[in-house]
Structures are given as structure tokens and as C-alpha cells.
N, CA, C and O atoms as CSV, one atom per row, in Angstrom:
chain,resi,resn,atom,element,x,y,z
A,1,UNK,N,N,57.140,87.371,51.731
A,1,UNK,CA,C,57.324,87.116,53.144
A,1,UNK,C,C,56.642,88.237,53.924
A,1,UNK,O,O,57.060,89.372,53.695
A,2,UNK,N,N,55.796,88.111,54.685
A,2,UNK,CA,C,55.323,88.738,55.718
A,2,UNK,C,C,56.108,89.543,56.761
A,2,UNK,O,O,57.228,89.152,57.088
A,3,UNK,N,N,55.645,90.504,57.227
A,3,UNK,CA,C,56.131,91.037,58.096
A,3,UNK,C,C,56.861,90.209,59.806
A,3,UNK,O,O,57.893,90.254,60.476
A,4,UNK,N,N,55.443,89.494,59.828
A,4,UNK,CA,C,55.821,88.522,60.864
A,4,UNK,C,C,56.882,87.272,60.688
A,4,UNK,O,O,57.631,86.802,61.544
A,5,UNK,N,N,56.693,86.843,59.175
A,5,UNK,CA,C,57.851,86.067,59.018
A,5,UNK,C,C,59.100,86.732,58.781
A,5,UNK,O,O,60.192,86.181,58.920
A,6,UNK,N,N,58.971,87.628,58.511
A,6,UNK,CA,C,60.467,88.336,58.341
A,6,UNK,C,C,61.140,88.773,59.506
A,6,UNK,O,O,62.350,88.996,59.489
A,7,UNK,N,N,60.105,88.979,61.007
A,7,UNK,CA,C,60.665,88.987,62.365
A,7,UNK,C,C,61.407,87.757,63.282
A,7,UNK,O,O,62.179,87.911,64.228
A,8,UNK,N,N,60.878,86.392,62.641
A,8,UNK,CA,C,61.244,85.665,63.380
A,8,UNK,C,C,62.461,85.040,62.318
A,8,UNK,O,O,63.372,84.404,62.848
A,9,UNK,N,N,62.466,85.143,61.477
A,9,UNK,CA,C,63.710,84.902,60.567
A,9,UNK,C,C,64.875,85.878,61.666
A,9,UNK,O,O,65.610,85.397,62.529
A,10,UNK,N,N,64.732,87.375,61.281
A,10,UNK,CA,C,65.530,87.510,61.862
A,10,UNK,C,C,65.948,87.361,63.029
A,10,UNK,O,O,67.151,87.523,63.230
A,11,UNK,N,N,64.944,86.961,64.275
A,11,UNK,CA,C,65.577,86.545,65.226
A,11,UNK,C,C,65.622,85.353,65.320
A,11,UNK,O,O,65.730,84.947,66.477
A,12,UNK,N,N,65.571,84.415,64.337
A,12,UNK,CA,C,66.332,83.254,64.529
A,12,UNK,C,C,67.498,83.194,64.247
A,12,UNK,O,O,68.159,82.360,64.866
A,13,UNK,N,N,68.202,84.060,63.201
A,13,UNK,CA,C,69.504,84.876,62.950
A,13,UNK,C,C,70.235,85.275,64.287
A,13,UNK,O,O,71.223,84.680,64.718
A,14,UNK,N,N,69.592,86.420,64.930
A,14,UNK,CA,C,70.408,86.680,65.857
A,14,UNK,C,C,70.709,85.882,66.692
A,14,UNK,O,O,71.887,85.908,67.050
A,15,UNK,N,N,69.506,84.561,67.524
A,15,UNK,CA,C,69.138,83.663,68.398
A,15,UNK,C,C,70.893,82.467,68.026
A,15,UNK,O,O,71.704,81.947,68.792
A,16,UNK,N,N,70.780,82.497,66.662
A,16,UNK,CA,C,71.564,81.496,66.178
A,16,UNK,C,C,73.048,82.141,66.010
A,16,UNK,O,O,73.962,81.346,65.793
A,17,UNK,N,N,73.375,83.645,66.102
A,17,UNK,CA,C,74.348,84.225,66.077
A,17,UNK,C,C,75.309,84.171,67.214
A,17,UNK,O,O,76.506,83.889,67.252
A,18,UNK,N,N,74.166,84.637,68.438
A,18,UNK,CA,C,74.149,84.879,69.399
A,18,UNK,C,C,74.919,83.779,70.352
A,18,UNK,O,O,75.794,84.036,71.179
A,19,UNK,N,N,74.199,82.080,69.926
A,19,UNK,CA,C,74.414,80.667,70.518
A,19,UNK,C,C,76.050,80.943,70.242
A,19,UNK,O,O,76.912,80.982,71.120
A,20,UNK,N,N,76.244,81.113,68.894
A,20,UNK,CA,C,77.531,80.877,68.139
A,20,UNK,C,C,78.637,81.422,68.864
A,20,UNK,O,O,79.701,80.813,68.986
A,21,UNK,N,N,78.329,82.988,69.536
A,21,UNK,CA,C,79.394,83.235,70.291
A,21,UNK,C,C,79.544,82.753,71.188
A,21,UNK,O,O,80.669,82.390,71.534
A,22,UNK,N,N,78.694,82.601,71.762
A,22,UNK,CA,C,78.859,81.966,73.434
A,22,UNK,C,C,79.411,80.570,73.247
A,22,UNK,O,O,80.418,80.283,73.893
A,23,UNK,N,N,78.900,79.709,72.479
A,23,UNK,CA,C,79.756,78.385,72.279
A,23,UNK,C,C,81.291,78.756,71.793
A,23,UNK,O,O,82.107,77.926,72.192
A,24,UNK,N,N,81.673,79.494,71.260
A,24,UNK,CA,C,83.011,79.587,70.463
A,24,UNK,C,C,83.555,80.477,71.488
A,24,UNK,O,O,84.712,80.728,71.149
A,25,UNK,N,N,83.247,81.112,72.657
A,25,UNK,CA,C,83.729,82.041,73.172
A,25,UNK,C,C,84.321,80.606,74.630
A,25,UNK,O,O,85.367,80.126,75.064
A,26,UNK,N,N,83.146,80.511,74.802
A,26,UNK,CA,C,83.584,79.204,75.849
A,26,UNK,C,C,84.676,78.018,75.392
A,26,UNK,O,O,85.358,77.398,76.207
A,27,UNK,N,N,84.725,77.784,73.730
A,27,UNK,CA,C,85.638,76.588,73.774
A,27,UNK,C,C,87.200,77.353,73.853
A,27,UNK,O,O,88.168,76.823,74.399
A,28,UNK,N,N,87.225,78.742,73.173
A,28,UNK,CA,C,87.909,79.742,73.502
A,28,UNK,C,C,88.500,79.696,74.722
A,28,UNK,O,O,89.613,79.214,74.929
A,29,UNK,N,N,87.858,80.135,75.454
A,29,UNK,CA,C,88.344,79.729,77.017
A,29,UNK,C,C,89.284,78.590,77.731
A,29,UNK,O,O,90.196,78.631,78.558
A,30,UNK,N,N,88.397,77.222,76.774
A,30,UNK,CA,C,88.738,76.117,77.228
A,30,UNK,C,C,90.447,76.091,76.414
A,30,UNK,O,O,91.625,76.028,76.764
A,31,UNK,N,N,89.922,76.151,75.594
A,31,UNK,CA,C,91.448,76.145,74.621
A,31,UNK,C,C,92.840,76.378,75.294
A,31,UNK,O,O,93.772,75.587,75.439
A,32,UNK,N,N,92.673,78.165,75.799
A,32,UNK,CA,C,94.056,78.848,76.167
A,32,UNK,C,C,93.974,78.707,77.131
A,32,UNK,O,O,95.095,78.894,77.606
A,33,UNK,N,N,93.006,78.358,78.194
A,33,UNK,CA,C,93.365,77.651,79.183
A,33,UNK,C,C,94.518,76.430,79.457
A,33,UNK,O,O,95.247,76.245,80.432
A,34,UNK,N,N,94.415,75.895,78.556
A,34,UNK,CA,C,95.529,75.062,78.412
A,34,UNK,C,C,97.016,75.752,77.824
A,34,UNK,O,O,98.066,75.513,78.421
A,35,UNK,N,N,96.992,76.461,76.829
A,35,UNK,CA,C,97.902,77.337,76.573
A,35,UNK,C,C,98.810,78.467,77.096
A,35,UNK,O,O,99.929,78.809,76.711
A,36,UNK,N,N,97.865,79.055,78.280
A,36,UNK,CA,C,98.135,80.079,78.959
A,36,UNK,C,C,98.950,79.388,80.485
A,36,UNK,O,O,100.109,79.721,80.729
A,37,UNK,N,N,98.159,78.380,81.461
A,37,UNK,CA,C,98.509,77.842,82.151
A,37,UNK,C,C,99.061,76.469,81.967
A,37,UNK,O,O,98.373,75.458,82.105
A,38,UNK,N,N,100.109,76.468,81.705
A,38,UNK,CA,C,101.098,75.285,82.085
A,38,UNK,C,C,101.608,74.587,82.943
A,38,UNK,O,O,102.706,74.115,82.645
A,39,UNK,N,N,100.970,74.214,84.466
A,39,UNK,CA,C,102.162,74.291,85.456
A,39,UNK,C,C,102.971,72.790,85.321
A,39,UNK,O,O,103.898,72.653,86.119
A,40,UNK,N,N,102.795,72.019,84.690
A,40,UNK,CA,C,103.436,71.276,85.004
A,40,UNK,C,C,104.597,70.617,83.741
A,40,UNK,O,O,105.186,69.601,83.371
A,41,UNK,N,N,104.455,71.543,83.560
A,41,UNK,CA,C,105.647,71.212,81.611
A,41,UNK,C,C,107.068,71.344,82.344
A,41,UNK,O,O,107.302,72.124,83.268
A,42,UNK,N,N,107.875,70.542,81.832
A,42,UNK,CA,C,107.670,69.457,80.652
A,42,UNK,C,C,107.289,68.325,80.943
A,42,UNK,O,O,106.870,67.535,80.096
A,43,UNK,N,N,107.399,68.001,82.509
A,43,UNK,CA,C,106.785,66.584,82.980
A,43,UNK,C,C,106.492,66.824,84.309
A,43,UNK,O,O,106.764,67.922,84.796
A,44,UNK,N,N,106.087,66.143,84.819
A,44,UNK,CA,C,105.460,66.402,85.851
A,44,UNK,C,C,106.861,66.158,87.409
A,44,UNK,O,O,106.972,66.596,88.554
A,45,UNK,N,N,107.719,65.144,86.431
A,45,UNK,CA,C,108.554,65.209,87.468
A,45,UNK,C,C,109.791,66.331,87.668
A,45,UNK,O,O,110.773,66.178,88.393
A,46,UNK,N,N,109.540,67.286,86.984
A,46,UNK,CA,C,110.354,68.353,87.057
A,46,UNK,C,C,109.006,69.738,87.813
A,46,UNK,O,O,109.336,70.906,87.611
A,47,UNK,N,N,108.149,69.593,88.306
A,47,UNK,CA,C,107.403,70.371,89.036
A,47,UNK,C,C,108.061,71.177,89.379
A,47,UNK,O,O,108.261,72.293,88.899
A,48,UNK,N,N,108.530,70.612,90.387
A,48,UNK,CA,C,109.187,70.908,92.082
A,48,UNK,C,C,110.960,71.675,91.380
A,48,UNK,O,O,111.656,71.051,90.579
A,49,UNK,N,N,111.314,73.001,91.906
A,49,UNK,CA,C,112.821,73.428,91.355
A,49,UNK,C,C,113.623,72.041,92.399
A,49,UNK,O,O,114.753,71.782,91.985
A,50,UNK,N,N,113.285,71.392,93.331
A,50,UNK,CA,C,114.561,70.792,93.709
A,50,UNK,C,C,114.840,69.794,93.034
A,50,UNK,O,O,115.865,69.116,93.107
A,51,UNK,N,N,113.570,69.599,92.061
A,51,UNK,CA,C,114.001,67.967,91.182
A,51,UNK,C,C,114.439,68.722,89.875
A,51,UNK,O,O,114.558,68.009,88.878
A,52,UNK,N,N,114.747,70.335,89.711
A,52,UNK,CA,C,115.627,70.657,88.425
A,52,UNK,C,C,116.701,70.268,88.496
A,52,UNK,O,O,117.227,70.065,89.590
A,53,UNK,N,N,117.456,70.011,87.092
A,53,UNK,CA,C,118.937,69.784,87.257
A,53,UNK,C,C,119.706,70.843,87.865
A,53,UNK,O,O,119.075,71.898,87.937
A,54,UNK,N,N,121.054,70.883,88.392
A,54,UNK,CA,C,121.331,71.639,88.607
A,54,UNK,C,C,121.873,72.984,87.711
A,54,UNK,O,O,122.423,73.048,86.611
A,55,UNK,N,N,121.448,74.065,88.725
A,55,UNK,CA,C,121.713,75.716,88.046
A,55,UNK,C,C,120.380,75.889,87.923
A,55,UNK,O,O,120.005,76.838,87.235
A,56,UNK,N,N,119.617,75.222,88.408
A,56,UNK,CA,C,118.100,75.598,87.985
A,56,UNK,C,C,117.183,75.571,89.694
A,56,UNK,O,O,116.261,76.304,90.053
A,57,UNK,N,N,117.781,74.587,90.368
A,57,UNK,CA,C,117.354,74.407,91.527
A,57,UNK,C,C,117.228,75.458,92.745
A,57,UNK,O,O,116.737,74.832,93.684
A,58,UNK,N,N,117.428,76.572,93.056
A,58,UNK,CA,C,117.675,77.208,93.631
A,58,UNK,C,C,118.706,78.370,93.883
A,58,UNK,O,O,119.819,77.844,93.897
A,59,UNK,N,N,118.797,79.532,94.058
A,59,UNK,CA,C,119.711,80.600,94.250
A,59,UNK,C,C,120.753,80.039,94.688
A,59,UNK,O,O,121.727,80.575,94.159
A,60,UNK,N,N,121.159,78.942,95.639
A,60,UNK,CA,C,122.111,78.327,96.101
A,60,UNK,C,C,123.284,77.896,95.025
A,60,UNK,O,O,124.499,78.087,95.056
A,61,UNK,N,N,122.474,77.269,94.104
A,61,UNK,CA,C,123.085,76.515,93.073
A,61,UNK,C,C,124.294,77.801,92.253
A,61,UNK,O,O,125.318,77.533,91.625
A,62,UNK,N,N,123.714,79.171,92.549
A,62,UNK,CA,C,124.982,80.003,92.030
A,62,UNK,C,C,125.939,80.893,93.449
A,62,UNK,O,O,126.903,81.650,93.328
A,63,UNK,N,N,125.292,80.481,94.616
A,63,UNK,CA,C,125.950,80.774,95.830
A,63,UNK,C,C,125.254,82.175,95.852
A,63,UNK,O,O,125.666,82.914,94.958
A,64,UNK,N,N,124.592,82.547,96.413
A,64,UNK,CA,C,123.569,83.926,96.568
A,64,UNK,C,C,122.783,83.368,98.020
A,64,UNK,O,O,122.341,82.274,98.369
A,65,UNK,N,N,122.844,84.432,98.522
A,65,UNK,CA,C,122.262,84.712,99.767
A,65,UNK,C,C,120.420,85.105,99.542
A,65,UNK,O,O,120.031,86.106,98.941
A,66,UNK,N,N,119.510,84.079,100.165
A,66,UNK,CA,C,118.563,84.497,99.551
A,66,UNK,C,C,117.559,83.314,100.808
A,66,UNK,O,O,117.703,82.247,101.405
A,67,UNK,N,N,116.650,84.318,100.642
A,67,UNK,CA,C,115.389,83.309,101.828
A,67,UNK,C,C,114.203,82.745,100.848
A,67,UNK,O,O,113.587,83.192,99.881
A,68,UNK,N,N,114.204,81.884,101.384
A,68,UNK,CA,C,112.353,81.255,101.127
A,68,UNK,C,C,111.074,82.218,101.260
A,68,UNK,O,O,110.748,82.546,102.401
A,69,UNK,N,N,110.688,82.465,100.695
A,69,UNK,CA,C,109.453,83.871,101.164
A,69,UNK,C,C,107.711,83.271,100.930
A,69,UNK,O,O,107.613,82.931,99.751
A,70,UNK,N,N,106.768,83.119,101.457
A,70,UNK,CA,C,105.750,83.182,101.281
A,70,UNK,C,C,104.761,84.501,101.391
A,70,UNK,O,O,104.881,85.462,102.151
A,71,UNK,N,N,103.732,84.243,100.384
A,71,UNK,CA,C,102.700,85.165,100.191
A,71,UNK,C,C,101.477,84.381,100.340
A,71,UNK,O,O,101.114,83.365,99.748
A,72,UNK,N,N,100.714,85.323,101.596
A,72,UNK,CA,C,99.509,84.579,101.477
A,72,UNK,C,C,98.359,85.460,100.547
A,72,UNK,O,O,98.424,86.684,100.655
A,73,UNK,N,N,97.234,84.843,99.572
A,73,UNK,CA,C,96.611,84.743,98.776
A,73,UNK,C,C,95.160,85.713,99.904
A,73,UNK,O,O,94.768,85.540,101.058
A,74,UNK,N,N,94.732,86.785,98.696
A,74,UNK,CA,C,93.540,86.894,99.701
A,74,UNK,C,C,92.383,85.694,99.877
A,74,UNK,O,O,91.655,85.898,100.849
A,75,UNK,N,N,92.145,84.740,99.276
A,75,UNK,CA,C,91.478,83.134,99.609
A,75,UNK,C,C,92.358,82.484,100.320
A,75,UNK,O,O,92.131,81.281,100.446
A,76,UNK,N,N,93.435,82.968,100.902
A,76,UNK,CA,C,94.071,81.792,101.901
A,76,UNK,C,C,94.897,81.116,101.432
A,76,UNK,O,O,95.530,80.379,102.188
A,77,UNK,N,N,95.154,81.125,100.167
A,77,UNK,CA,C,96.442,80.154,99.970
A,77,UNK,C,C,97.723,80.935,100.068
A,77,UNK,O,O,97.916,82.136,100.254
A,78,UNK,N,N,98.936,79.442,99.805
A,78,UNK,CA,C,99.980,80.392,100.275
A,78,UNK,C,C,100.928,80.203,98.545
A,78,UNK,O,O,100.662,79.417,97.636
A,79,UNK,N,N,101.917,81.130,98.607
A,79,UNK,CA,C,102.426,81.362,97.287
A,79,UNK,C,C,103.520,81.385,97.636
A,79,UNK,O,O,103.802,82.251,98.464
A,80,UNK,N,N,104.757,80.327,97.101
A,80,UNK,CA,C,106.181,80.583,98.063
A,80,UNK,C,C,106.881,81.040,96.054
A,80,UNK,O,O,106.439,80.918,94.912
A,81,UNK,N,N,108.304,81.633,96.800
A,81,UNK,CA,C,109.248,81.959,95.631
A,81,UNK,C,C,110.281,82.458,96.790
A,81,UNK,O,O,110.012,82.129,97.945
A,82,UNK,N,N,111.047,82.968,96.627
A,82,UNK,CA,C,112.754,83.799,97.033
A,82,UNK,C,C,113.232,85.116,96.671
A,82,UNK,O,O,113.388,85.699,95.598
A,83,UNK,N,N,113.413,85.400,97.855
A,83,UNK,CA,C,114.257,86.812,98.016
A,83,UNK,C,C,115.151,86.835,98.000
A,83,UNK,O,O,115.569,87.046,99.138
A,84,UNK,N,N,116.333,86.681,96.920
A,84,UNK,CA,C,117.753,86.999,96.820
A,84,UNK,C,C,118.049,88.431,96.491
A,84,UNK,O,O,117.660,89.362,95.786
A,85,UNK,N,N,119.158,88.024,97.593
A,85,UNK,CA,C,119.602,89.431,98.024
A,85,UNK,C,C,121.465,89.497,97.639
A,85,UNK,O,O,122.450,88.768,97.523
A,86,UNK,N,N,120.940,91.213,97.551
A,86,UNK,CA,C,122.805,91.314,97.372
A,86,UNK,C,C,123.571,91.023,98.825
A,86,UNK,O,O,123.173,90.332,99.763
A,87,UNK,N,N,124.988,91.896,98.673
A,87,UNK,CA,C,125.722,91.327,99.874
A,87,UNK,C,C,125.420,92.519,100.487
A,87,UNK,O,O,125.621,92.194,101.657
A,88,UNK,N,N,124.993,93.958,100.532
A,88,UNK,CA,C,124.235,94.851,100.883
A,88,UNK,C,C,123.087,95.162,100.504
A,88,UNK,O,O,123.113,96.214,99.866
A,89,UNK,N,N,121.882,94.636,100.626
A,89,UNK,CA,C,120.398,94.311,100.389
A,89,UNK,C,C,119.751,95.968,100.081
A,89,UNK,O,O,119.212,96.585,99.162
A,90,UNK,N,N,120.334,96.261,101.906
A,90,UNK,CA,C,119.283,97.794,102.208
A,90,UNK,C,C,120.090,98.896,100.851
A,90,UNK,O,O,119.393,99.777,100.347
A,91,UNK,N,N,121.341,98.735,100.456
A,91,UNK,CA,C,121.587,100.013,99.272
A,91,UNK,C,C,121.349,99.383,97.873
A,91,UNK,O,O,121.994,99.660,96.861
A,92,UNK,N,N,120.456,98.604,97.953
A,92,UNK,CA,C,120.041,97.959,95.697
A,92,UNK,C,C,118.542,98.387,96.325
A,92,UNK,O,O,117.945,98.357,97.401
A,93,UNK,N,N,118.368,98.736,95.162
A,93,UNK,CA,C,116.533,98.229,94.427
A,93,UNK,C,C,116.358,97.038,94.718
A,93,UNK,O,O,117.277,96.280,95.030
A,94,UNK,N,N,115.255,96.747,94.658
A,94,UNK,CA,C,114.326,95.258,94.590
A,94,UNK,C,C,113.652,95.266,93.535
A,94,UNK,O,O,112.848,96.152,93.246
A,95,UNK,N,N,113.899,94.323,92.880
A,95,UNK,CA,C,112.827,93.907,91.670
A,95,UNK,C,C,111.765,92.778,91.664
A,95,UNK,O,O,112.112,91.667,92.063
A,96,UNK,N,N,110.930,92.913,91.384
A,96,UNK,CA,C,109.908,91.671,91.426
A,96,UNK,C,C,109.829,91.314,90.095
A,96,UNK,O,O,109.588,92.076,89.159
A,97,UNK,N,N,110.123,89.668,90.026
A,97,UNK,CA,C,110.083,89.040,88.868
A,97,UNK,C,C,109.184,88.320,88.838
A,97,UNK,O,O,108.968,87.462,89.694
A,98,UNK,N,N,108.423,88.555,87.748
A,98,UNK,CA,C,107.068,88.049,87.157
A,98,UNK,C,C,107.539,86.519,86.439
A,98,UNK,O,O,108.215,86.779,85.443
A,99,UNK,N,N,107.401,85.065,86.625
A,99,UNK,CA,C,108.259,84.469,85.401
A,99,UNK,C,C,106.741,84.046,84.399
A,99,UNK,O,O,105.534,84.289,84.424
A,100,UNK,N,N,107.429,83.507,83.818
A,100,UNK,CA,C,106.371,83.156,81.906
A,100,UNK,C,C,105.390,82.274,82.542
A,100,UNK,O,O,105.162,82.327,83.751
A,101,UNK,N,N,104.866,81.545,81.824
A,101,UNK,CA,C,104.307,80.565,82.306
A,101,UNK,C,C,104.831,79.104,81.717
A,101,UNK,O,O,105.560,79.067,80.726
A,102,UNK,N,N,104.444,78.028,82.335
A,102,UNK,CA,C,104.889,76.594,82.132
A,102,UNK,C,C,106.553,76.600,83.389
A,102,UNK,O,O,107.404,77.461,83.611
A,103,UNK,N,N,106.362,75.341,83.862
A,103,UNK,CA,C,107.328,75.523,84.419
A,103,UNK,C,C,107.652,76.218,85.653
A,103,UNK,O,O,106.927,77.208,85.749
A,104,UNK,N,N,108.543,76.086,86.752
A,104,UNK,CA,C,108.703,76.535,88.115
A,104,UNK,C,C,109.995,77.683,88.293
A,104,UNK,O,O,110.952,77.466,87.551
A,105,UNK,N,N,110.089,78.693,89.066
A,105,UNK,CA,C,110.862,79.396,89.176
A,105,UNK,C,C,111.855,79.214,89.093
A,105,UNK,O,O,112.556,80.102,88.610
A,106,UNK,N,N,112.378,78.126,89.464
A,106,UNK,CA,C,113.702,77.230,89.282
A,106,UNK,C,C,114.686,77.572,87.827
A,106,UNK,O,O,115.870,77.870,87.669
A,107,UNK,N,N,113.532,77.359,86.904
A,107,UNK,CA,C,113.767,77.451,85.711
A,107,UNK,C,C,114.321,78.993,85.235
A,107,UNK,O,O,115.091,79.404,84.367
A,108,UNK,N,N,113.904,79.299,85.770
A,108,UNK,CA,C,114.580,81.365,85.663
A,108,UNK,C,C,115.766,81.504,85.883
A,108,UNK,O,O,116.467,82.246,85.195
A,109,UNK,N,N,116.117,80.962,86.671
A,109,UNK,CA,C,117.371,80.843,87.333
A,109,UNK,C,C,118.380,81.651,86.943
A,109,UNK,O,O,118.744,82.576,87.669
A,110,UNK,N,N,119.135,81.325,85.376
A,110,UNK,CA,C,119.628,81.823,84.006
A,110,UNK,C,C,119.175,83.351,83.895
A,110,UNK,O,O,120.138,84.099,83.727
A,111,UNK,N,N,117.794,84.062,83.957
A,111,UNK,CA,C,117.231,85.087,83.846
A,111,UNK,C,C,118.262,85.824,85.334
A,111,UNK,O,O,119.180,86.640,85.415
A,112,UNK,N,N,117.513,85.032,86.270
A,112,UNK,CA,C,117.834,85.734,87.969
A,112,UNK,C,C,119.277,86.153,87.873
A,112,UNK,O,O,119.688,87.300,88.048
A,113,UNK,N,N,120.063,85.003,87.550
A,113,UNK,CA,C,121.548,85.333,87.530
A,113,UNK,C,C,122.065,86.510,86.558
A,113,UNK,O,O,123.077,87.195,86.707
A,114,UNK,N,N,121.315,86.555,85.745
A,114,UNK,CA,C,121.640,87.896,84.540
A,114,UNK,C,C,121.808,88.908,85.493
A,114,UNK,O,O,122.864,89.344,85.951
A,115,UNK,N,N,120.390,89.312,85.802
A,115,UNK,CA,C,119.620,90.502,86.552
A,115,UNK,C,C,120.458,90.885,87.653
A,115,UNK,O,O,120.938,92.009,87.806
A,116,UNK,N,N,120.677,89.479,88.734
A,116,UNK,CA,C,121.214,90.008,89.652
A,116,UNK,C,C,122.595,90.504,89.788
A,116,UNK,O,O,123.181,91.091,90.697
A,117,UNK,N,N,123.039,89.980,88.294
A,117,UNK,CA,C,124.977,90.557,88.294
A,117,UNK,C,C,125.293,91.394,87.539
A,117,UNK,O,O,126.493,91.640,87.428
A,118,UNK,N,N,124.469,92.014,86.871
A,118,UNK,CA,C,123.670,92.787,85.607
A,118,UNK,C,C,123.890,94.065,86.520
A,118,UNK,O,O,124.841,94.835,86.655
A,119,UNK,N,N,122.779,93.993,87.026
A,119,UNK,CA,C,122.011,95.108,87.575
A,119,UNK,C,C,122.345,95.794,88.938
A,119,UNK,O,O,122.325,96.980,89.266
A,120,UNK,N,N,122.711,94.460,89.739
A,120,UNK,CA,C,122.797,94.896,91.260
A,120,UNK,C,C,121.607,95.247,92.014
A,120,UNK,O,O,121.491,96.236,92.738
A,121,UNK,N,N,120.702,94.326,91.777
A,121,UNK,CA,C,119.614,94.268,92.558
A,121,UNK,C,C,119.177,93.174,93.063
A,121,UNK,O,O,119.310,92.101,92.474
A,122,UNK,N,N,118.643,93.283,94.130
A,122,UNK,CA,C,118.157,92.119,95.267
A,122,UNK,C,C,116.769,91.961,94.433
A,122,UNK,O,O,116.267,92.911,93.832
A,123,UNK,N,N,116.141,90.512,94.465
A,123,UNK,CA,C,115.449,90.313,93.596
A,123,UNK,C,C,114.271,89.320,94.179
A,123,UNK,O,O,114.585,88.373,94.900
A,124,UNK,N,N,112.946,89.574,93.843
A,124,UNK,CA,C,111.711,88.660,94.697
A,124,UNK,C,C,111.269,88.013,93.525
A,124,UNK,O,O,111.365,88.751,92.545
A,125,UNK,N,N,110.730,86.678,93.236
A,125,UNK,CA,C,110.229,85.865,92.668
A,125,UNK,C,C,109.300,84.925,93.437
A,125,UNK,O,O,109.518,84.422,94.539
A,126,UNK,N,N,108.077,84.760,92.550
A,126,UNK,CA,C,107.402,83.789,93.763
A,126,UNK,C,C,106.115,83.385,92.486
A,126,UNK,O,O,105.461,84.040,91.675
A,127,UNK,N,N,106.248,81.699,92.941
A,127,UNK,CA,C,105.413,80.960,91.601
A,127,UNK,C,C,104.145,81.033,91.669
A,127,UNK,O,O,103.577,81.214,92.746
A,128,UNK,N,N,103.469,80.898,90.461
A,128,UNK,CA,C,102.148,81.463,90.506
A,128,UNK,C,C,101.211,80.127,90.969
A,128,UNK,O,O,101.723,79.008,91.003
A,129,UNK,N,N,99.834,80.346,91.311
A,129,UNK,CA,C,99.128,79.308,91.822
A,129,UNK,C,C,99.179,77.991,91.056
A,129,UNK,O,O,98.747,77.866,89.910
A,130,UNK,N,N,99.828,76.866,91.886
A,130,UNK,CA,C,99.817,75.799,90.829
A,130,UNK,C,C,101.216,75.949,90.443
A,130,UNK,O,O,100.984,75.283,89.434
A,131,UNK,N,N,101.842,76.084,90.384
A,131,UNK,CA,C,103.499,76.427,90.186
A,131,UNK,C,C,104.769,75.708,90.880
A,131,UNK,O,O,104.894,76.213,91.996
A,132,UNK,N,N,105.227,75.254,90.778
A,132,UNK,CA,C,106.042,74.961,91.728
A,132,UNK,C,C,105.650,74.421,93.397
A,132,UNK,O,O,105.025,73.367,93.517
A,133,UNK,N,N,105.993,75.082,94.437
A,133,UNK,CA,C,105.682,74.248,95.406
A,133,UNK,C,C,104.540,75.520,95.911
A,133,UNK,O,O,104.364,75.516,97.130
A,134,UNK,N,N,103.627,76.764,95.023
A,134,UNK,CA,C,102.520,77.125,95.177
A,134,UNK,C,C,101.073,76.914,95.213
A,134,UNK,O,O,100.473,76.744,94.152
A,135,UNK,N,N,100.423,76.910,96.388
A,135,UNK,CA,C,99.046,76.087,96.228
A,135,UNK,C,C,97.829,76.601,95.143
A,135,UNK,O,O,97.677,77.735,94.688
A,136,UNK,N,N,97.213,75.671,94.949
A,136,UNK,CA,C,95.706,76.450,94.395
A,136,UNK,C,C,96.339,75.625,92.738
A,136,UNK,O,O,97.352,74.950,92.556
A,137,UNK,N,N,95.548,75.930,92.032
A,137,UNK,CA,C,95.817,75.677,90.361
A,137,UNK,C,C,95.770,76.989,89.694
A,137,UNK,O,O,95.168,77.910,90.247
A,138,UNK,N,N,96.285,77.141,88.684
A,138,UNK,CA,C,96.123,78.383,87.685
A,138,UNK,C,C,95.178,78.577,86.724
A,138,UNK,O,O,94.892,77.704,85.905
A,139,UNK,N,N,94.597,79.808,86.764
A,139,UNK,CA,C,93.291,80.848,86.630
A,139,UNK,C,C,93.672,81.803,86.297
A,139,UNK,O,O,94.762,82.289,86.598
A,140,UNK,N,N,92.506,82.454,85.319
A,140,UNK,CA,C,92.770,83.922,85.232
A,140,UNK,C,C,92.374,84.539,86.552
A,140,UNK,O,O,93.053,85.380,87.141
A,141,UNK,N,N,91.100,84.003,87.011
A,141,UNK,CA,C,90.738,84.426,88.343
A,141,UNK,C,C,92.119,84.772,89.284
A,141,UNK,O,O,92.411,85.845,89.813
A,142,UNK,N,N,92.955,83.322,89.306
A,142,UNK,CA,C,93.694,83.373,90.352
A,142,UNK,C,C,94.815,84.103,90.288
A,142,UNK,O,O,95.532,84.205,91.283
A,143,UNK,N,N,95.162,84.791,88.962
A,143,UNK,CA,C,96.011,85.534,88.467
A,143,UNK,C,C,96.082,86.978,88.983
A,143,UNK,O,O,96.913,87.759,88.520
């Protein structure tokens, strides 16, 4: 084999290495995309926390004092979740709760109630894009 054939061998090697990641890196993508963002599990008609059963539907559902809160998105969208609060707000911490993915804040509920009788802290939650009654769809971008 020649010098010259032994150059384009190998860069048909790398050329063909190279394709390999980028295709496997992209179906990659495509894959946990689905894995990572869930918003609408387990069905679509449980989206929304007011169509959870109850104990799941809202801070109300365990009697807690707590507001509706929106966040607006630096692209403009808006991101709602709840500020439950103790029965003296200004002397607790605040915690911000991150929840998992799949599924609407609603679903925490069980978590929130731990934390907040647990701990004694007033507590912010708010669903991620595509979430619950949050606009936009879920992204790493949008993450």
C-alpha cells in the first residue's frame, strides 16, 4: 500500500468515525429527550394538578395558606407553581423546590407536606416549561 493509499484509508476511518458520532450522538439526544422530559405522564388527562385526585391538587387540599405565583421566562413565557407559606411566613426560611420530572407539581404534594411540617418552612414550587399549567415545552435549552 502506498503512501497515498494509506492516507485516504485513514481518513476514510476517521470520515466514517467521525459520521458515527454525530449520528449516535443525535439519536442520543433524541432518545432522552423522551426520557428526561415527561410532561404529560401518566396521561394526558392528569396534566393539569386540578384534574389530580385529591391530596394532590393543590396546597388547599391539606389546608395551607399559599398563593398562585408566576415567573416570567427571559423569552417571555410565563411559569406558574405556589408559595406556601407558614402561619408566620417572615420568621421560616423559604425553600425552592425543584420537582423530578414527568408529571405536575400537584403530584409533590406528599413531598411539600413532609417539608413543610418537617421543617417549618414556607415553600416555592413552580412547574417546569410544559408542566402543568406552564407555557413553552421542555428542553434542555429551556431548562
Amino acid at each position: 500500500m502506498s503512501v497515498t493509499e494509506h492516507a485516504w484509508f485513514i481518513a476514510k476511518i476517521a470520515i466514517g468515525l467521525y459520521l458515527a458520532k454525530v449520528v449516535s450522538r443525535k439519536f442520543l439526544d433524541f432518545v432522552f429527550s423522551f426520557i428526561i422530559y415527561m410532561p404529560n405522564t401518566p396521561t394526558k388527562e392528569l396534566k393539569y394538578p386540578d384534574a389530580n385526585p385529591e391530596g394532590y391538587r393543590s396546597p388547599a387540599d391539606y389546608g395551607y395558606d399559599y398563593d398562585n405565583i408566576s415567573v416570567v421566562t427571559k423569552d417571555g413565557l410565563i411559569l406558574r407553581g405556589w408559595l406556601i407559606m407558614q402561619p408566620n411566613p417572615k420568621k421560616c426560611a423559604t425553600m425552592i423546590f425543584f420537582h423530578g420530572n414527568a408529571g405536575n407539581i400537584g403530584n409533590r404534594l406528599p413531598n411539600l407536606k413532609y417539608l413543610f411540617e418537617r421543617n417549618r418552612v414556607n415553600i416555592v414550587i413552580v412547574g417546569y416549561r410544559g408542566y402543568g399549567y406552564s407555557e413553552g415545552s421542555p428542553s434542555e435549552s429551556g431548562l
